[in-house]
OpenMM code with the backbone's topology and positions (N, CA, C; nanometers):
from openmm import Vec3, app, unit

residues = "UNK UNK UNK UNK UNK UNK UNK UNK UNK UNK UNK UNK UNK UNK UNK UNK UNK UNK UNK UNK UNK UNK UNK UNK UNK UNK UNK UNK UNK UNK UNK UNK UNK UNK UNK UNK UNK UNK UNK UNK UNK UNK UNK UNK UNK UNK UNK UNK UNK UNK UNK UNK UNK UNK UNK UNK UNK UNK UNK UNK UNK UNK UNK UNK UNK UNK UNK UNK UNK UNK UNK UNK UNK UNK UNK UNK UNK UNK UNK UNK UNK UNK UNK UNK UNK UNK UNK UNK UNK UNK UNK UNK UNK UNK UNK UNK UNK UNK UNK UNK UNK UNK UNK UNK UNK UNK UNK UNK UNK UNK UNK UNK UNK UNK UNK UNK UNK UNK UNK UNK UNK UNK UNK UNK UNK UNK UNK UNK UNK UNK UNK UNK UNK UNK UNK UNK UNK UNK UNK UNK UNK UNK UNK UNK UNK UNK UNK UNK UNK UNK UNK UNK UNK UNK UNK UNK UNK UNK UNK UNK UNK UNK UNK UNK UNK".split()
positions = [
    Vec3(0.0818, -0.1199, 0.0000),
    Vec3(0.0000, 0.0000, 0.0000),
    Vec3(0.0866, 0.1269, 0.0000),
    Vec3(0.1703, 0.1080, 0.1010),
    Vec3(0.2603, 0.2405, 0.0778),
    Vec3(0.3162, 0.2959, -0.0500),
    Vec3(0.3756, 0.1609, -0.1212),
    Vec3(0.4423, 0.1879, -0.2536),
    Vec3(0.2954, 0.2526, -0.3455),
    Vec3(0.2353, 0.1804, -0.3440),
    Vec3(0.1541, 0.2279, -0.4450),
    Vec3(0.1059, 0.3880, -0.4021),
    Vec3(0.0815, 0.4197, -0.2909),
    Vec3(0.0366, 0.5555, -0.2473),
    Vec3(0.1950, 0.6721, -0.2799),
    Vec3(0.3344, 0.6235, -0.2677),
    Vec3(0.4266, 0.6629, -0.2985),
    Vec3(0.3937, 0.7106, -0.4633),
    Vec3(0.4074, 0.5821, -0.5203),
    Vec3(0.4028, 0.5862, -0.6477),
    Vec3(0.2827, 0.6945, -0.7379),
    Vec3(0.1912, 0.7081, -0.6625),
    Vec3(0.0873, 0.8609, -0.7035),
    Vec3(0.1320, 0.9822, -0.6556),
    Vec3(0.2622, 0.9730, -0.5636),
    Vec3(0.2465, 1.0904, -0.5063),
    Vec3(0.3769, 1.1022, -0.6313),
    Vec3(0.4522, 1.0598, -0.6860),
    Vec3(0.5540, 1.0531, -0.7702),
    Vec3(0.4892, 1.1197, -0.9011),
    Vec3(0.4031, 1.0111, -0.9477),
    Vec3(0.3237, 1.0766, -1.0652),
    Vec3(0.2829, 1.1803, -1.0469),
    Vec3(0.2269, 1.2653, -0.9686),
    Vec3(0.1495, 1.3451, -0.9509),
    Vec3(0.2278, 1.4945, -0.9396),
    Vec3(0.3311, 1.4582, -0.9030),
    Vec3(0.4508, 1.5528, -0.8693),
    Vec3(0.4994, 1.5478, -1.0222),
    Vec3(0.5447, 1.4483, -1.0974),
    Vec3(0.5626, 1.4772, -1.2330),
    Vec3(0.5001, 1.5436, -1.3490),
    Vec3(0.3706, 1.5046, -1.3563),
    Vec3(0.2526, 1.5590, -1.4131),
    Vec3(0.2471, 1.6496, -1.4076),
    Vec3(0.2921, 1.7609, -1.2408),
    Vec3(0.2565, 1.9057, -1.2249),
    Vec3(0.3606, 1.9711, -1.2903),
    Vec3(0.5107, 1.8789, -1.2580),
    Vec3(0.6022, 1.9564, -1.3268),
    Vec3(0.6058, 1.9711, -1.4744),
    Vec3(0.5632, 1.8868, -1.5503),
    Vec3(0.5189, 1.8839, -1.6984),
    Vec3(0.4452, 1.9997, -1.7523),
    Vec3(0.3698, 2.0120, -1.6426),
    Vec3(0.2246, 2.1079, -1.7293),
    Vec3(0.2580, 2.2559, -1.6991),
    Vec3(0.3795, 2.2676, -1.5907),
    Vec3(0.4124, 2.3979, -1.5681),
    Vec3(0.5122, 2.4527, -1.6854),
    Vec3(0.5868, 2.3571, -1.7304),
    Vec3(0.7012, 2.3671, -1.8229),
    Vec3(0.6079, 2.3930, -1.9624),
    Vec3(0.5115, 2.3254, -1.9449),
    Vec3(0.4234, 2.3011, -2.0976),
    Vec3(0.3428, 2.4449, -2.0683),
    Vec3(0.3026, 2.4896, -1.9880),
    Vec3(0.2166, 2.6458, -1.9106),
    Vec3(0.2790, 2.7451, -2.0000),
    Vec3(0.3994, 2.7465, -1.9636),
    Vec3(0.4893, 2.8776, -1.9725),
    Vec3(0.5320, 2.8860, -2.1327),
    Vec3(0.5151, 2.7942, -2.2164),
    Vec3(0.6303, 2.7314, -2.3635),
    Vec3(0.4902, 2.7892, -2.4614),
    Vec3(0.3656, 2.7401, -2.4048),
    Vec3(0.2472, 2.7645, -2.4639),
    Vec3(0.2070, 2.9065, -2.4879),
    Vec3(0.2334, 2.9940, -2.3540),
    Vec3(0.1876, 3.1424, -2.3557),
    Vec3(0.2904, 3.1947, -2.3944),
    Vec3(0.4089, 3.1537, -2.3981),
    Vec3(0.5212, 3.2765, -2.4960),
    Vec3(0.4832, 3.1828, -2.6187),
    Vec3(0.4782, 3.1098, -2.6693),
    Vec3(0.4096, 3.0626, -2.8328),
    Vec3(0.3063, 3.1652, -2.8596),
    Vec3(0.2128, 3.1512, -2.7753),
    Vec3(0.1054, 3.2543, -2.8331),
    Vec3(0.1518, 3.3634, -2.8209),
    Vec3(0.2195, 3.4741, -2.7130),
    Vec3(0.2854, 3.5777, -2.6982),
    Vec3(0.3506, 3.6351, -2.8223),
    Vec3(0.4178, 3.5472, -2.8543),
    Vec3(0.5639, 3.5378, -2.9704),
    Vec3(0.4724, 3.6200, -3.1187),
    Vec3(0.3907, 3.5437, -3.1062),
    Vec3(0.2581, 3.5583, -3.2528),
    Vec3(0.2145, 3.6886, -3.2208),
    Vec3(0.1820, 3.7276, -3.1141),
    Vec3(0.0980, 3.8166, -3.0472),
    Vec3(0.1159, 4.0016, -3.0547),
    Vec3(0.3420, 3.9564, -2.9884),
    Vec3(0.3728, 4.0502, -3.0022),
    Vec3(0.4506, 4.1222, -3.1097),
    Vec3(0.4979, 4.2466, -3.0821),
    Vec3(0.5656, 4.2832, -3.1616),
    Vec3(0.6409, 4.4057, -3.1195),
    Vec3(0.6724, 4.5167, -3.2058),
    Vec3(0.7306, 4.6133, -3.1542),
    Vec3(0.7147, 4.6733, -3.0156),
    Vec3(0.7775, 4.7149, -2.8979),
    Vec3(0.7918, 4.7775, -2.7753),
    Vec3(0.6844, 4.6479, -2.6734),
    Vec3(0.6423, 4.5713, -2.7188),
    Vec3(0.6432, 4.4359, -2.6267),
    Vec3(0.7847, 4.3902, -2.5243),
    Vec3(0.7606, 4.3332, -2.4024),
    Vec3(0.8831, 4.2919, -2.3636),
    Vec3(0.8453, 4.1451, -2.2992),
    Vec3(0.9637, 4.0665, -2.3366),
    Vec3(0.9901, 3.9515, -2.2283),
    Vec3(1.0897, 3.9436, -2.1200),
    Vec3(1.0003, 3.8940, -1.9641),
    Vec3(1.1550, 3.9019, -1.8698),
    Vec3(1.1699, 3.8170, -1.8394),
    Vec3(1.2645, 3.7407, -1.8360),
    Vec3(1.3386, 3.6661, -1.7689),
    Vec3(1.3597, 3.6248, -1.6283),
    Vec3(1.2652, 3.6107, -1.5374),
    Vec3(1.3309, 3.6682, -1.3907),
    Vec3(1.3575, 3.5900, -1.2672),
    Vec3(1.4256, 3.6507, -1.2150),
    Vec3(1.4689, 3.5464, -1.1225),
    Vec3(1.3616, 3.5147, -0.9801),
    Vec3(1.3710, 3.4751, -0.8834),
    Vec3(1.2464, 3.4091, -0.8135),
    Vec3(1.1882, 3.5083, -0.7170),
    Vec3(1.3376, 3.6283, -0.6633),
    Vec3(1.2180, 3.7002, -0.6035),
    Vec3(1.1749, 3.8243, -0.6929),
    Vec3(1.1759, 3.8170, -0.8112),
    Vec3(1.1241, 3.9470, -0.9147),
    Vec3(0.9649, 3.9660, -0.8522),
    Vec3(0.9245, 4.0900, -0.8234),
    Vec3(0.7884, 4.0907, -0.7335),
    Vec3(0.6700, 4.0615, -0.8607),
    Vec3(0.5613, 4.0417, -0.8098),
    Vec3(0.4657, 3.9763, -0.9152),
    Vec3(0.4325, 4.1562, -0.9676),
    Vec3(0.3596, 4.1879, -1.0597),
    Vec3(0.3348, 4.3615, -1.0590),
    Vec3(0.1955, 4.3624, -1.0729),
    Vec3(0.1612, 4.4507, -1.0678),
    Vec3(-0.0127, 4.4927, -1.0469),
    Vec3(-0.0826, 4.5149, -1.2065),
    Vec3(0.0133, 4.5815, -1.2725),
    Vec3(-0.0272, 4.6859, -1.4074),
    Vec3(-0.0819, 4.5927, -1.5114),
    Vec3(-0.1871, 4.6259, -1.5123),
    Vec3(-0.3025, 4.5427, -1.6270),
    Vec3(-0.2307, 4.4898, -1.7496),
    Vec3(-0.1247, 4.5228, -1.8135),
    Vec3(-0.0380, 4.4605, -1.9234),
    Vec3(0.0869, 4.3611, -1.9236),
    Vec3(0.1026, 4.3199, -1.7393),
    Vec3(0.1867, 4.2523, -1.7363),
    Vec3(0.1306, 4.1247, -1.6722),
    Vec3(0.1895, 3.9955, -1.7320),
    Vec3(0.1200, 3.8612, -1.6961),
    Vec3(0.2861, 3.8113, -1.6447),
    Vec3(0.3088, 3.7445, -1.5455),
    Vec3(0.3969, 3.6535, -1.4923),
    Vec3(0.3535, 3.5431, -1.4455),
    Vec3(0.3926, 3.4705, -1.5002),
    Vec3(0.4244, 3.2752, -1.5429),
    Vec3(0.5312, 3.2673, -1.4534),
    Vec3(0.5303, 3.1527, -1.3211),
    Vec3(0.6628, 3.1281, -1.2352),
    Vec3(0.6858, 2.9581, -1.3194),
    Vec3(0.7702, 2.9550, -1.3802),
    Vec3(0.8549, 2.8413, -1.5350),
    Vec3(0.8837, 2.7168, -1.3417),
    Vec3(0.9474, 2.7548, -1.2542),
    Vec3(1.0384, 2.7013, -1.1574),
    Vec3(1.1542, 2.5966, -1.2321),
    Vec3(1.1825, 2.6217, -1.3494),
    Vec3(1.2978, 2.6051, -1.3948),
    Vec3(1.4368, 2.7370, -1.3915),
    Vec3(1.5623, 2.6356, -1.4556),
    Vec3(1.6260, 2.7507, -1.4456),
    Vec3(1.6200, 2.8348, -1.4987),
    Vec3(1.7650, 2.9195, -1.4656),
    Vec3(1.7252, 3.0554, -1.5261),
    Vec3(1.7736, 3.0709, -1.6637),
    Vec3(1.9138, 2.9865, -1.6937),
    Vec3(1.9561, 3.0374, -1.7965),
    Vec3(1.9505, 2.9013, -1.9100),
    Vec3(1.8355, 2.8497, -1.9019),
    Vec3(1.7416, 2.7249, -1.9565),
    Vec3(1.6263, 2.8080, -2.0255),
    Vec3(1.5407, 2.8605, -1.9363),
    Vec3(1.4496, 2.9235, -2.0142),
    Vec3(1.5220, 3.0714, -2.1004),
    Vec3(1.5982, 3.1284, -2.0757),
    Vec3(1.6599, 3.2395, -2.1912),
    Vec3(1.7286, 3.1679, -2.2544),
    Vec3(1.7407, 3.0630, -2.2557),
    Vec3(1.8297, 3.0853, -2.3794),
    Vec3(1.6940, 3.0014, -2.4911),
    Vec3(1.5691, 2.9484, -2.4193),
    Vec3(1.4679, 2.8984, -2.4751),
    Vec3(1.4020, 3.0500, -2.5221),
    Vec3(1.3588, 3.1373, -2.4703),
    Vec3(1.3294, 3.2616, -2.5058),
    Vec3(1.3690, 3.2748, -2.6249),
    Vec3(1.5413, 3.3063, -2.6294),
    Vec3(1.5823, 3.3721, -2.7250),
    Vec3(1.5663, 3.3122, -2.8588),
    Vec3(1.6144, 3.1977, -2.8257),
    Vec3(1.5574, 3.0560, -2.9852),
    Vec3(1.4466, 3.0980, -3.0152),
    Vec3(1.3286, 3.0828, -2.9510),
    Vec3(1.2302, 3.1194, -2.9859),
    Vec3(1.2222, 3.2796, -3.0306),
    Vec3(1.2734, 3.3561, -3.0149),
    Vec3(1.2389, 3.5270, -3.0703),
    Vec3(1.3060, 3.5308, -3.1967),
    Vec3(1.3901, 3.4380, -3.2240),
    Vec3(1.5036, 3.4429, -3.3212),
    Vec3(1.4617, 3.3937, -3.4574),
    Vec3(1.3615, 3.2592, -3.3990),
    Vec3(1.2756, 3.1777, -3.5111),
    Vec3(1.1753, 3.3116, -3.5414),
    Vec3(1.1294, 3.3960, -3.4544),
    Vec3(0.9825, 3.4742, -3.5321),
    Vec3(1.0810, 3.5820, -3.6386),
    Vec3(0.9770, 3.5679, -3.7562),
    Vec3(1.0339, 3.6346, -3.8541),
    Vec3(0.9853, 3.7859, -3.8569),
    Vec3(0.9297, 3.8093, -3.7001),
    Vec3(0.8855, 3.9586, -3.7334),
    Vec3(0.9189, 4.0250, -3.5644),
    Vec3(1.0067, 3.9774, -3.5320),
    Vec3(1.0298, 4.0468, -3.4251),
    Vec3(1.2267, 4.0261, -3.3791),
    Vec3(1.2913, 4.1011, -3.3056),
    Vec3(1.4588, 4.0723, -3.2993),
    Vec3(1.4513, 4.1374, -3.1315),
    Vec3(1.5535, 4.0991, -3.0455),
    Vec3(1.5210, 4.1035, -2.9048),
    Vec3(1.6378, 4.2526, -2.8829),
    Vec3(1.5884, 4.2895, -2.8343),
    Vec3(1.6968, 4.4201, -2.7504),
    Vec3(1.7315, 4.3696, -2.6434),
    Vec3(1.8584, 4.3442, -2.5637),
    Vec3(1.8324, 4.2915, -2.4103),
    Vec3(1.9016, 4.3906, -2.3717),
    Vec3(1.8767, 4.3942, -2.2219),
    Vec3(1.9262, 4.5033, -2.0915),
    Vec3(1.9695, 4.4136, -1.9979),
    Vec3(2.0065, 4.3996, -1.9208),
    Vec3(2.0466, 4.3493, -1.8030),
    Vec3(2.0876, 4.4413, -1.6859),
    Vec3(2.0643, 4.4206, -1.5678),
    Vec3(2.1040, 4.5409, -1.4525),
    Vec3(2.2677, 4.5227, -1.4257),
    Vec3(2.2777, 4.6825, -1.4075),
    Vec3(2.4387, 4.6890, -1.4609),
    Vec3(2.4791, 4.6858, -1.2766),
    Vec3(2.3999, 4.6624, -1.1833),
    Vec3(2.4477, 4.6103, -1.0269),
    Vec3(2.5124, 4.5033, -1.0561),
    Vec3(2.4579, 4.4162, -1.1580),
    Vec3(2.5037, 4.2660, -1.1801),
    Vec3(2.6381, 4.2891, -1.1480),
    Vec3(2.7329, 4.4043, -1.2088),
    Vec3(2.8740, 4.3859, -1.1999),
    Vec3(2.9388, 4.4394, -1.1241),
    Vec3(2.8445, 4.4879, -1.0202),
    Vec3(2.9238, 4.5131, -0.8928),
    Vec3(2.9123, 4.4353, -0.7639),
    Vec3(2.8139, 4.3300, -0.7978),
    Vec3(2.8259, 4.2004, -0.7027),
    Vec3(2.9602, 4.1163, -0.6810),
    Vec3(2.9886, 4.1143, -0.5784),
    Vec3(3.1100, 4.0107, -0.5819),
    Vec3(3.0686, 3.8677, -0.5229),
    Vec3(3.1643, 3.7966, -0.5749),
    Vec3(3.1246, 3.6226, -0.4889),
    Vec3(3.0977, 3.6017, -0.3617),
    Vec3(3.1952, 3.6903, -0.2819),
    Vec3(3.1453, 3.6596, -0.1381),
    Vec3(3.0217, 3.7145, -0.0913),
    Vec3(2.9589, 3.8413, -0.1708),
    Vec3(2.8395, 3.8806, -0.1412),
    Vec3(2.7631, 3.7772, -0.2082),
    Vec3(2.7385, 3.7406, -0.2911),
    Vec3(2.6386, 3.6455, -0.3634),
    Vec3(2.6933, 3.5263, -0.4486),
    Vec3(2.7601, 3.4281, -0.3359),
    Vec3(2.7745, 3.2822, -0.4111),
    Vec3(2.7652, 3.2445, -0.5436),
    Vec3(2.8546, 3.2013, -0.6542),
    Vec3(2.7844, 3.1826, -0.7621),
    Vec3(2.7648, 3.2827, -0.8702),
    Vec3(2.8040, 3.3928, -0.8264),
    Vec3(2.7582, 3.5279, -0.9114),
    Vec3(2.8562, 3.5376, -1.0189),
    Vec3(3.0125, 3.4829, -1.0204),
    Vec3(3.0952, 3.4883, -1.0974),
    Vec3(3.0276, 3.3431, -1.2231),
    Vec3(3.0104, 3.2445, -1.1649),
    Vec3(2.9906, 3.1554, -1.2313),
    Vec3(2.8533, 3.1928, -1.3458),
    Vec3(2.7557, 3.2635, -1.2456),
    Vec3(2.6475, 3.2986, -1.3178),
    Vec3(2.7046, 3.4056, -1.4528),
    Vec3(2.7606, 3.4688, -1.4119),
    Vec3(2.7829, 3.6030, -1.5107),
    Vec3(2.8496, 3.5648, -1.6408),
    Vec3(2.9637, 3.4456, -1.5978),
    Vec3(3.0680, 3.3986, -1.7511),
    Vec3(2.9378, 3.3219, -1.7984),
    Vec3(2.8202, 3.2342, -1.7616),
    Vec3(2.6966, 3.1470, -1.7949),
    Vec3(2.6199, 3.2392, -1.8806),
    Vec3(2.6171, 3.3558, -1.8380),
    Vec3(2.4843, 3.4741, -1.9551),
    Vec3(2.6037, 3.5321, -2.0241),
    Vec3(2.7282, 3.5399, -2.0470),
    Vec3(2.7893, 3.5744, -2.1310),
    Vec3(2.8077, 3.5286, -2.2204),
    Vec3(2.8116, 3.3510, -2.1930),
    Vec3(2.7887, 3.2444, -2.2986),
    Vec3(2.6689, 3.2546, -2.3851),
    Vec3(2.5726, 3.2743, -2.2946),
    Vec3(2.3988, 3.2371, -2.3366),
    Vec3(2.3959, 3.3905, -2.4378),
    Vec3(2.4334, 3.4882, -2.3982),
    Vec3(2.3487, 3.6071, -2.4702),
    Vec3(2.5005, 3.5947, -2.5814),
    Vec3(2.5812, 3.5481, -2.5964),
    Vec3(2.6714, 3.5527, -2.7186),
    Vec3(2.7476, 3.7617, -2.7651),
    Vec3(2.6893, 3.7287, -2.9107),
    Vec3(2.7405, 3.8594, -2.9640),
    Vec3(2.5844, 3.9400, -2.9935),
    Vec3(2.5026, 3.9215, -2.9617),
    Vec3(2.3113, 3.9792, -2.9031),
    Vec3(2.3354, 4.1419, -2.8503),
    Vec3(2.2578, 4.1981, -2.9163),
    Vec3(2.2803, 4.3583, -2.8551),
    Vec3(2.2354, 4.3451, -2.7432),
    Vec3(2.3015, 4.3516, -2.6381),
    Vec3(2.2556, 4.4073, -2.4749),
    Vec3(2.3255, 4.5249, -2.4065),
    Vec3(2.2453, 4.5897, -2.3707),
    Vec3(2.2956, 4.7116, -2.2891),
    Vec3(2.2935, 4.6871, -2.1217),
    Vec3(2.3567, 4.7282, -2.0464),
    Vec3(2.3714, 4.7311, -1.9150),
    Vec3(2.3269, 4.8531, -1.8403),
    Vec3(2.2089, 4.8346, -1.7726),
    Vec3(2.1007, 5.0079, -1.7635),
    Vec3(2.1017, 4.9411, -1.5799),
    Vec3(2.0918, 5.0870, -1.4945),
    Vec3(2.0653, 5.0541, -1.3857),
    Vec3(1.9475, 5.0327, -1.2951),
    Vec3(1.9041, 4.9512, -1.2790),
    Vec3(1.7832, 4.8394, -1.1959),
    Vec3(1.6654, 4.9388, -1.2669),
    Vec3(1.6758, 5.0515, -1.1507),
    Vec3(1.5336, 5.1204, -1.1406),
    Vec3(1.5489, 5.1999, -1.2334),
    Vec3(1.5983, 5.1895, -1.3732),
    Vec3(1.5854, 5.2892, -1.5307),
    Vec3(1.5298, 5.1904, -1.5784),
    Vec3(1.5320, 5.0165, -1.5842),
    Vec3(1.5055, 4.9493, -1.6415),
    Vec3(1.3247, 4.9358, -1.6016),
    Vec3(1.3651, 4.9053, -1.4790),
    Vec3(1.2059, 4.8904, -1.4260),
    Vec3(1.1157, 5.0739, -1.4793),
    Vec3(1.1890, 5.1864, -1.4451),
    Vec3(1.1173, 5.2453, -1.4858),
    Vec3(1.0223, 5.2478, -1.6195),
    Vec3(1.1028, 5.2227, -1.7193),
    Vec3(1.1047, 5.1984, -1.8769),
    Vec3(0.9842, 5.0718, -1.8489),
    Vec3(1.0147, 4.9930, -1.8365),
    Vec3(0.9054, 4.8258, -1.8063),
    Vec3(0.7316, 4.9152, -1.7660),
    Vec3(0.7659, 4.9548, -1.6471),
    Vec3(0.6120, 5.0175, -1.6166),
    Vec3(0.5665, 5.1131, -1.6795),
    Vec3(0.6442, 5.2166, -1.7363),
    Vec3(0.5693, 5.2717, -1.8435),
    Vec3(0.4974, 5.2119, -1.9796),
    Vec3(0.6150, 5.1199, -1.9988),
    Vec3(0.5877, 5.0540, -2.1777),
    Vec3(0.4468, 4.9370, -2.1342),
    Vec3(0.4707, 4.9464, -1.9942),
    Vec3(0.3088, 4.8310, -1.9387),
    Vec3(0.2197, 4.9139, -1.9811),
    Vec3(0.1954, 5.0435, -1.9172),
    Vec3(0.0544, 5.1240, -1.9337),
    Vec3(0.0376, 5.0991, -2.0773),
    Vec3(0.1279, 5.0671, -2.1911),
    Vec3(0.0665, 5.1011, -2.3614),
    Vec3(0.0849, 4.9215, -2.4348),
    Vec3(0.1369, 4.8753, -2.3961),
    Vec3(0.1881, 4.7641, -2.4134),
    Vec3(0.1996, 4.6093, -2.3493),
    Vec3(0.1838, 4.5290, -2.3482),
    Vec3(0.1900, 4.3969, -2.2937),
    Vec3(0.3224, 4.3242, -2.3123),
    Vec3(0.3514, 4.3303, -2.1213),
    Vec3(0.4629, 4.2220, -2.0819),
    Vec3(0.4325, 4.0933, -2.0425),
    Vec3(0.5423, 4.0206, -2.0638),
    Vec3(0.5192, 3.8608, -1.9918),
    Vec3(0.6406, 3.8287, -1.9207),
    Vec3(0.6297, 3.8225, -1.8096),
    Vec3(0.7217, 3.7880, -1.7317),
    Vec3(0.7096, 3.6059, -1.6983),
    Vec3(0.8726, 3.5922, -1.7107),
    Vec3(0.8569, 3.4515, -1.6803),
    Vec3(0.9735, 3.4278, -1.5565),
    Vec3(0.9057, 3.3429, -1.4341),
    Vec3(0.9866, 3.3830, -1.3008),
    Vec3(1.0269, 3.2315, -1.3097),
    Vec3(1.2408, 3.2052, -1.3033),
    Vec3(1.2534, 3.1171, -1.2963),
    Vec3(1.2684, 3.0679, -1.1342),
    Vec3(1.3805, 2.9853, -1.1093),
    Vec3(1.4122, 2.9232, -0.9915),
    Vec3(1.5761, 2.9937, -0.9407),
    Vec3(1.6106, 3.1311, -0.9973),
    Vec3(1.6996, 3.1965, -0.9593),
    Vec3(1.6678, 3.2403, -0.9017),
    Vec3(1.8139, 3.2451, -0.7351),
    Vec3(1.8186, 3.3035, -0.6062),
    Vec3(1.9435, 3.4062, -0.6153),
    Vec3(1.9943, 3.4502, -0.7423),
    Vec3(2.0604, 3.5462, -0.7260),
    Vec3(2.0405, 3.6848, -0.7180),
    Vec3(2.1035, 3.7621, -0.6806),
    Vec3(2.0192, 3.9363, -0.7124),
    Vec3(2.0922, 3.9917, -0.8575),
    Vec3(1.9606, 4.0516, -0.9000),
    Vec3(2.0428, 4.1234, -1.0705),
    Vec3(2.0287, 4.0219, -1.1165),
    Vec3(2.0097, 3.9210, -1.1110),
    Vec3(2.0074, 3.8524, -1.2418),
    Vec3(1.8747, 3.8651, -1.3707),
    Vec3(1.7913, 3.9634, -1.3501),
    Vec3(1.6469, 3.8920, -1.4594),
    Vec3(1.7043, 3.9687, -1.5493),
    Vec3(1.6694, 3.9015, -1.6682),
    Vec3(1.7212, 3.9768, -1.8151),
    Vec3(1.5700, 4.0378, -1.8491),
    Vec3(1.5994, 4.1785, -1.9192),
    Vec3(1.4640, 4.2386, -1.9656),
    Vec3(1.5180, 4.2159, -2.1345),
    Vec3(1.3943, 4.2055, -2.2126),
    Vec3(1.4184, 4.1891, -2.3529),
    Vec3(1.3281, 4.2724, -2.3842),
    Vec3(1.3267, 4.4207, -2.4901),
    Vec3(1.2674, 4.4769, -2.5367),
    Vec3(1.2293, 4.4096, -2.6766),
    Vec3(1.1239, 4.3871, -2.7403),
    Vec3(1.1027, 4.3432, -2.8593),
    Vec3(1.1079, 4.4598, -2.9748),
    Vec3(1.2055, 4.4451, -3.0714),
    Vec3(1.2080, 4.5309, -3.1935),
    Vec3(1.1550, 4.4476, -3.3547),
    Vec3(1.1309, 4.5356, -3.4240),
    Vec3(1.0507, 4.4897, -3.5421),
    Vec3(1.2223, 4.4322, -3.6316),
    Vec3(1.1790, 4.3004, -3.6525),
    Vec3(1.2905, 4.2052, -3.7231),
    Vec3(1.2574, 4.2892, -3.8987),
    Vec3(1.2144, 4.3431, -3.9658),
    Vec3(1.1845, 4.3706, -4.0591),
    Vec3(1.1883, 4.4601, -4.1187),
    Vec3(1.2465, 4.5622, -3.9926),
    Vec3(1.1860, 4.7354, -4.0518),
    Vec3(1.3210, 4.7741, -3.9220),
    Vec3(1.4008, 4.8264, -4.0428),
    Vec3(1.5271, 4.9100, -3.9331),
    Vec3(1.4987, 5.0415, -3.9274),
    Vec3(1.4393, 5.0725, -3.8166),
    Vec3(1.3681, 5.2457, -3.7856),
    Vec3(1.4404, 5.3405, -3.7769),
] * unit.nanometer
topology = app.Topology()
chain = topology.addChain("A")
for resn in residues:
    res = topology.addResidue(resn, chain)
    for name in ("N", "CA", "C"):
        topology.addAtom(name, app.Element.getBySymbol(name[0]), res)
């Protein structure tokens, strides 16, 4: 009896993790179609706060972090009508290891992941400012992974793949 009551609690735990991974892959699919110019996708890490503003939807993926961007970016890369701007918070590079474990390892990891990708390095609250404004006219999707670092969420502004303005 135990095993078998084990064995549902196994499935059941799998199943959820499936449909969360399948949750999040589904609404940036439709998103992807959806959006377009001054749209954004974030990236974010676990304590990114949920936001209030009627244009922003956040999906918690509880995968990693630099699993789903670099799934993001594949995916923005395949749409033939949109190209990603990224930002990243430029605190990121004044964290050191002993303040935040891991932070060196993380940083050479998104240097890999974002390649030769236009990204700019803007500070926290210019980025967030920019985000809540472009909410009031525009629709964000935030996707919150299973990162416990600080600075880490990548913001992606969406630009028109088609039309160099």
């Amino acid at each position: 009896m135990r095993l078998l009551c084990f064995q549902a609690v196994l499935l059941a735990v799998l199943l959820l993790g499936c449909s969360s991974e399948k949750q999040w892959k589904e609404q940036l699919e439709t998103d992807l179609h959806e959006f377009g110019h001054r749209n954004w996708i974030v990236v974010a890490d676990y304590a990114y706060p949920s936001q209030s503003a009627g244009g922003i939807k956040t999906i918690f993926t509880g995968e990693d972090h630099l699993t789903v961007l670099e799934y993001v970016l594949d995916q923005i890369e395949q749409s033939p009508h949109i190209s990603p701007t990224i930002m990243i918070d430029r605190e990121l590079d004044m964290l050191s290891e002993e303040s935040a474990a891991g932070i060196d390892r993380y940083r050479s990891n998104l240097a890999n992941a974002l390649g030769n990708r236009n990204t700019s390095s803007l500070p926290h609250l210019e980025i967030i400012s920019r985000l809540d404004e472009t909410s009031e006219l525009f629709n964000i999707l935030i996707l919150k992974t299973n990162m416990t670092l600080p600075y880490t969420s990548v913001f992606i502004e969406l630009d028109c793949a088609y039309w160099d303005s």
